[in-house]
N, CA and C atoms as a LAMMPS dump frame, in Angstrom:
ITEM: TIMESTEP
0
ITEM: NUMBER OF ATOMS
231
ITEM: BOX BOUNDS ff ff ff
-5.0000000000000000e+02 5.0000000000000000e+02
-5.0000000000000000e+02 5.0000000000000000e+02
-5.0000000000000000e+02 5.0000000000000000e+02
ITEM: ATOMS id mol type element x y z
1 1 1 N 153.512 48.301 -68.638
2 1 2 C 154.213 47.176 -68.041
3 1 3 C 155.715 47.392 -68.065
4 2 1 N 156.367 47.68 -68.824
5 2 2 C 157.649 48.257 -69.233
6 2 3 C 158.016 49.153 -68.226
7 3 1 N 157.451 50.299 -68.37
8 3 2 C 157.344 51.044 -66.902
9 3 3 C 157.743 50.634 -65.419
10 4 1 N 157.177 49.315 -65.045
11 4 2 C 156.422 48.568 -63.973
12 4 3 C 158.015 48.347 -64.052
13 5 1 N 158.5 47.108 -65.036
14 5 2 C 159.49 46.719 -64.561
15 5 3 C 160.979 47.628 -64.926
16 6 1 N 161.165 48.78 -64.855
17 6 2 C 161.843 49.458 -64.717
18 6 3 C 162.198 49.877 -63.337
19 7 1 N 160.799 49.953 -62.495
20 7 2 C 161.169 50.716 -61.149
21 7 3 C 161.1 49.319 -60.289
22 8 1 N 161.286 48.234 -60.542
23 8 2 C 161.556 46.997 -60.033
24 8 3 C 162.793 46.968 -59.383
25 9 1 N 163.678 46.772 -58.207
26 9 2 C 164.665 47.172 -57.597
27 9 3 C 165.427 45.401 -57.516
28 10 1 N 164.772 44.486 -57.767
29 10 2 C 165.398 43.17 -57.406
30 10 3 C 165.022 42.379 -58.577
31 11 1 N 165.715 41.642 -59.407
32 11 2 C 165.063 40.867 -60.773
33 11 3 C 164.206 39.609 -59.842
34 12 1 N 163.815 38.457 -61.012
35 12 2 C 163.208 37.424 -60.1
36 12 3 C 163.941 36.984 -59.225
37 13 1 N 165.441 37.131 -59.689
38 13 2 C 166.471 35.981 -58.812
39 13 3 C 166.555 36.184 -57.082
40 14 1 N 166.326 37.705 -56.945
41 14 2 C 165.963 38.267 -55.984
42 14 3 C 167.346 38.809 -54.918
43 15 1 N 168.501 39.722 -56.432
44 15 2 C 169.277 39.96 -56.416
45 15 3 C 169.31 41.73 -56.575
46 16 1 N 169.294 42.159 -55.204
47 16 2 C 168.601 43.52 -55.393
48 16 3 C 170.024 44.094 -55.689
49 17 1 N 169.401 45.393 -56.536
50 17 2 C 170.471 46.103 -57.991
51 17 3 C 171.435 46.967 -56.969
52 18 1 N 171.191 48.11 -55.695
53 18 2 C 171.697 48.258 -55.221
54 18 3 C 172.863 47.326 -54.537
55 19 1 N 172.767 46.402 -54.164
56 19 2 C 173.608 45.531 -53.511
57 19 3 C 174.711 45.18 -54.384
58 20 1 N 174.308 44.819 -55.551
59 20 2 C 174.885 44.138 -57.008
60 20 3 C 176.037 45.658 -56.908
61 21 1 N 175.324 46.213 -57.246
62 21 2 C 176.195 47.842 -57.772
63 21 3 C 177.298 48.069 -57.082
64 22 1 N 176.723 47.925 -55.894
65 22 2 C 178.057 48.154 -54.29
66 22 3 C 179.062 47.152 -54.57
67 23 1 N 178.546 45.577 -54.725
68 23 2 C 179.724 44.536 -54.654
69 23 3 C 180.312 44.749 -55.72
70 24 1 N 179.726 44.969 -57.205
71 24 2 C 180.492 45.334 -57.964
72 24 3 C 181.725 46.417 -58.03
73 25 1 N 181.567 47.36 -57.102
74 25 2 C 182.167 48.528 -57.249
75 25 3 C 182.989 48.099 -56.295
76 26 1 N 182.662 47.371 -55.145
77 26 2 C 184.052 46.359 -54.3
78 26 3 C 184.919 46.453 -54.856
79 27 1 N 184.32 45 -55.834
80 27 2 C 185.148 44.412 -56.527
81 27 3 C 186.345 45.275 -57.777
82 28 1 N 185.915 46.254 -58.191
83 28 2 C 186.334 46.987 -58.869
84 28 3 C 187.301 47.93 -58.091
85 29 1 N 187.028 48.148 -57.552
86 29 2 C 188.276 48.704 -56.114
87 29 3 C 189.237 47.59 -55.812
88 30 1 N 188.82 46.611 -55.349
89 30 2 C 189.762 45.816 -55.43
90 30 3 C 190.797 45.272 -56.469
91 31 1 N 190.279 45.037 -57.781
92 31 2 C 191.116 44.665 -58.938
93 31 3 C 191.578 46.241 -59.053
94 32 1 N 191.654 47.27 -58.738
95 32 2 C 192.313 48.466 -59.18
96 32 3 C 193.535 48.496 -58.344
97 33 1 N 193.159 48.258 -56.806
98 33 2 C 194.423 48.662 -55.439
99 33 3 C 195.325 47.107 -56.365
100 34 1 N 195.319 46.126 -56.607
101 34 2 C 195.492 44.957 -56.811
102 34 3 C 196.559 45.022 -58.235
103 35 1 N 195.885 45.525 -58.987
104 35 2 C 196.949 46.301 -60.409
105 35 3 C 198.164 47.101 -60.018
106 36 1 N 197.669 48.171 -59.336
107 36 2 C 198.676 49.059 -58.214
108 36 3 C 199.926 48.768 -57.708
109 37 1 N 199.083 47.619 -56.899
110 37 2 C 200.254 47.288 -56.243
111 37 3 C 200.884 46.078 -57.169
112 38 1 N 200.718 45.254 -57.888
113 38 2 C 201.571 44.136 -58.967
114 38 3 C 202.664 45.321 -59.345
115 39 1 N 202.164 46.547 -60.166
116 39 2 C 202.484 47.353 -60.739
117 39 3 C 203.991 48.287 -59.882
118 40 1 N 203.487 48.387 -58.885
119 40 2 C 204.33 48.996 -58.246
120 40 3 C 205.665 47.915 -58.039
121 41 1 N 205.495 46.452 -57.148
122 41 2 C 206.138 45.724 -57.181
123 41 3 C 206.992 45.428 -58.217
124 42 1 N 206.682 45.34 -59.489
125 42 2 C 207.245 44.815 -60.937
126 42 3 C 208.287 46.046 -61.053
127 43 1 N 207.688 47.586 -61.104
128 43 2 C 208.618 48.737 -60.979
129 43 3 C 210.077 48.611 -60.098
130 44 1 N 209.408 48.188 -59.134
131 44 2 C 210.525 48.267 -57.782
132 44 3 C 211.622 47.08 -58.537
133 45 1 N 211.116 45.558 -58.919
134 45 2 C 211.742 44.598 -59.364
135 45 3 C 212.84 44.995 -60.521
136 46 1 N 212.559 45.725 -61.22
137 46 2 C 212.822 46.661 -62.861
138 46 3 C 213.941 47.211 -62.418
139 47 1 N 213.727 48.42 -61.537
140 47 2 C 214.771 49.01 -61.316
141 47 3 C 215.772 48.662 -60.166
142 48 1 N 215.695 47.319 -59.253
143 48 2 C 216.643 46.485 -58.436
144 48 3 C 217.298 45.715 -59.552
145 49 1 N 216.901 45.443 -60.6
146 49 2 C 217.872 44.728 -61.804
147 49 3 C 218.02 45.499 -62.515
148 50 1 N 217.694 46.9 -63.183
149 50 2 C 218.611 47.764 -63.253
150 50 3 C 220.002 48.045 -62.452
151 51 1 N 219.788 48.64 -61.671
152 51 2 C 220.632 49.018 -60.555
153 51 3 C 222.167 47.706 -60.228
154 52 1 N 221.778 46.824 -60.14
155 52 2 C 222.391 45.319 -59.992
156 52 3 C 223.218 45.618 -61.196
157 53 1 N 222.776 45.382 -62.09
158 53 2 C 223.399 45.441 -63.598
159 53 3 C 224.656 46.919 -63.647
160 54 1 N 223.719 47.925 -63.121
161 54 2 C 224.828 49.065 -63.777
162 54 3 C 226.025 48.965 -62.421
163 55 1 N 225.838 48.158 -61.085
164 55 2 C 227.053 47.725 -60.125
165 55 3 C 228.112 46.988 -60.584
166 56 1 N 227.516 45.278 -61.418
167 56 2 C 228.305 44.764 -62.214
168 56 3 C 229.424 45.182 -62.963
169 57 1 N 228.393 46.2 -64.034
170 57 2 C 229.323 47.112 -64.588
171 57 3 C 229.713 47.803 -64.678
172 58 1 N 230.243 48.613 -63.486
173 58 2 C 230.873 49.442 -62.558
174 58 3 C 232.531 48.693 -62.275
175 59 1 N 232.019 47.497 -61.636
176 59 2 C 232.853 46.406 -61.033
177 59 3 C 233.82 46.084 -61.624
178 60 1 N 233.245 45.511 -62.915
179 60 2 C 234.493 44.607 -63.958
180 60 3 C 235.1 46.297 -64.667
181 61 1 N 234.254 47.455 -65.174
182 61 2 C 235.59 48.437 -65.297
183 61 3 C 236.396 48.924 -65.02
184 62 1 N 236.367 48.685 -62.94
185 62 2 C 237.2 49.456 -62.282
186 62 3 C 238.233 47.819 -62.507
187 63 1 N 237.699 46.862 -62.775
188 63 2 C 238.864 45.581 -62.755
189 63 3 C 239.842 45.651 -63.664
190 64 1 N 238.783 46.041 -64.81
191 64 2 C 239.511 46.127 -66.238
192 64 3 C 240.742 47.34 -66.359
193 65 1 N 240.275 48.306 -65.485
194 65 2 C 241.556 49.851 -65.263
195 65 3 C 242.305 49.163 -64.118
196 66 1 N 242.217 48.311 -63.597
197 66 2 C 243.693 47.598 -62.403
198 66 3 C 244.105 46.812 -63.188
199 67 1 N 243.537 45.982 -64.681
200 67 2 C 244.591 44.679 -64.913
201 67 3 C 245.939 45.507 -65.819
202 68 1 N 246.711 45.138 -65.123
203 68 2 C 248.534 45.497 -65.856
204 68 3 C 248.237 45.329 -67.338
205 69 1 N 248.287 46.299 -68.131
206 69 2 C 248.936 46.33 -69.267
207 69 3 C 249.981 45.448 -69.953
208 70 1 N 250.185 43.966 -70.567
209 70 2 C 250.785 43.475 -70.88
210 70 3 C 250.999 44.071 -72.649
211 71 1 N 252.29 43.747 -73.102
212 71 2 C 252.355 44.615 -74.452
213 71 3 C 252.945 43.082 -75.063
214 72 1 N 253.203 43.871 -76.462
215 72 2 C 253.616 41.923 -77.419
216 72 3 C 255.096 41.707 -76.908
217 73 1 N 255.45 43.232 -76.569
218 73 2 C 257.323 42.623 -76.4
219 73 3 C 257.435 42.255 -74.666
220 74 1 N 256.555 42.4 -74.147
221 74 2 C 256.368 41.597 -73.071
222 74 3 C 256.909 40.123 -72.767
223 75 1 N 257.79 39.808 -71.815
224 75 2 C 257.691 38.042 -72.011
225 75 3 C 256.949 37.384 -70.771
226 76 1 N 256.253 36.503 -71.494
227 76 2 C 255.629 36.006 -70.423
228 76 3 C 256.439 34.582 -69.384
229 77 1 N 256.469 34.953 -68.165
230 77 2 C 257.104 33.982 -67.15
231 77 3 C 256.613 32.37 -66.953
């Protein structure tokens, strides 16, 4: 009997195993391309705020090498 229901291809529910296997493996393709691409996106996001950040501070050093040198014996106007 054991036997019997081994080479059984559909349980009672009448959810045949091939079919199951395929949608599963869909589905598993899908949550993989789906990781991928979050993954890729989040990367791209990472290094556009990288990038942003090291412009900033690019910005204010080239500001900081233009502001005039004021000294203490300086007077201020």
């Amino acid at each position: 009997m054991a036997l019997a229901a081994k080479k059984l291809n559909h349980s009672s529910g009448g959810v045949d195993k091939k079919n199951f296997e395929d949608s599963l493996q869909r589905i598993s393709d899908q949550v993989r391309w789906i990781d991928q691409k979050l993954t890729m996106k989040i990367d791209n996001e990472v290094w556009q705020n990288f990038q942003d950040h090291q412009n900033e501070i690019r910005y204010t050093k080239s500001i900081i090498k233009n502001v005039p040198f004021i000294a203490k014996s300086d007077k201020v106007k």
